[in-house]
C-alpha positions in Angstrom: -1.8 7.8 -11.6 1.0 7.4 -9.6 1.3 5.5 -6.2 4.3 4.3 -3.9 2.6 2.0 -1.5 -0.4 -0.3 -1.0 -2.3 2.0 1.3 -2.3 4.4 -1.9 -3.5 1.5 -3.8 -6.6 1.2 -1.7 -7.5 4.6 -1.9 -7.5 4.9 -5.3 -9.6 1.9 -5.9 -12.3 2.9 -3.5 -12.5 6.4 -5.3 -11.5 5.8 -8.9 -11.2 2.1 -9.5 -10.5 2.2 -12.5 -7.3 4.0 -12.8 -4.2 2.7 -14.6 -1.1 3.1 -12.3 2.3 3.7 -12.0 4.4 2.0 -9.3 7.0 5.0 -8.4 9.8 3.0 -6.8 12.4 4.5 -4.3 16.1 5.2 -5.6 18.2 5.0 -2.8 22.0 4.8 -4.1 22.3 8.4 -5.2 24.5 11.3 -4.7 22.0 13.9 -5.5 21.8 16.8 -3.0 18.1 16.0 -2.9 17.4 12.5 -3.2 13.9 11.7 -3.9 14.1 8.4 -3.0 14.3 9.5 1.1 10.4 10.7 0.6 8.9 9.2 -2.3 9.0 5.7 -3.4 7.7 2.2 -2.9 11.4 0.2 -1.1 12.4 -3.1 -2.9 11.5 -5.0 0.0 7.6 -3.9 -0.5 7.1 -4.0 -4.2 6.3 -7.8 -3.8 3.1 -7.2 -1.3 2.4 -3.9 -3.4 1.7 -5.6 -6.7 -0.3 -8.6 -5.1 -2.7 -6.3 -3.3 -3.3 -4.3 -7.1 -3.9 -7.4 -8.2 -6.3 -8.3 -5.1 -7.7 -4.9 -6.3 -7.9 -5.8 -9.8 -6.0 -2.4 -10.1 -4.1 -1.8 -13.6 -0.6 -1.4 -13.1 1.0 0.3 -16.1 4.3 0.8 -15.4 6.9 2.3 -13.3 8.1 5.7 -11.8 11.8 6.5 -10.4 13.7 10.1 -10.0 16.7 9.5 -8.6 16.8 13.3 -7.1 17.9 17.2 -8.0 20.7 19.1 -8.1 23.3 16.0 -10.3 24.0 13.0 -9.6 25.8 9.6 -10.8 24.8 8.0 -13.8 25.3 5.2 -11.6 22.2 5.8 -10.2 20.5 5.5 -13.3 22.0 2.7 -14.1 20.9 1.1 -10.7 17.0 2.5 -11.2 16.7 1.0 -14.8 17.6 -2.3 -13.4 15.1 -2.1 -10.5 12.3 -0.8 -12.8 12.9 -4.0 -15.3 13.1 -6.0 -11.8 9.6 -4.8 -11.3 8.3 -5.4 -14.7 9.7 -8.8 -14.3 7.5 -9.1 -11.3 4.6 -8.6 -12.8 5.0 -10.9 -15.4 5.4 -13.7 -13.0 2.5 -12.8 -11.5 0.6 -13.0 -14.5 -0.2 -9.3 -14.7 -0.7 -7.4 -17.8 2.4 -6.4 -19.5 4.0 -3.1 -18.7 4.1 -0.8 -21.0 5.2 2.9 -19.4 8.4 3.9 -17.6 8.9 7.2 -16.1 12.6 8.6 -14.9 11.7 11.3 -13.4 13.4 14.7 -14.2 15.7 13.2 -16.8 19.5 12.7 -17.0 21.6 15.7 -15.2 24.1 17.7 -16.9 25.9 17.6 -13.5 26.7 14.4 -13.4 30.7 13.3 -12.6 30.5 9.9 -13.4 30.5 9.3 -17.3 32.1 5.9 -17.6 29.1 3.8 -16.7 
């Protein structure tokens, strides 16, 4: 199941506690005509508090969740979300959480995307 902030955590817990989750993070460096990331998504700042309070929860946390937005974009933005979601794997592990195993990007690479070098 997928969640973007602690709030969601709690819910989930208190009807289904024992879901396995994925942390859908925020991509906000994209040129998409519709970025995702302005609605959906758990900010960098938060993803600290976020996994503390799964683990308060003894929530599973399976993985993570990005989609940097419709309608083309950068592959720079890719680029940017792949590091974030190993960021937050990373995070995990220090906090001795059970290895991630799942990563979700979303609706894929575009075919309308200008930037090919990176």
């Amino acid at each position: 199941m997928t969640f973007d902030s602690e709030e969601e955590a709690i819910n989930i817990s208190k009807i289904f506690p024992d879901a396995e989750l994925i942390l859908r993070i925020a991509v906000v460096e994209t040129e998409a005509p519709c970025p995702m990331g302005l609605k959906f998504g758990a900010p960098k700042q938060l993803w600290d508090t976020i996994l503390d309070v799964c683990i308060k929860l003894k929530m599973i946390v399976r993985g993570v969740s990005f989609h940097v937005g419709s309608g083309g974009c950068s592959f720079l933005a890719y680029k940017s979300a792949l590091i974030d979601s190993q960021a937050v794997f990373e995070l995990a592990l220090s906090k001795k959480m059970a290895r991630m195993d799942y990563l979700d990007i979303g609706g894929g690479f575009s075919t309308n995307s200008t930037n090919y070098s990176n």
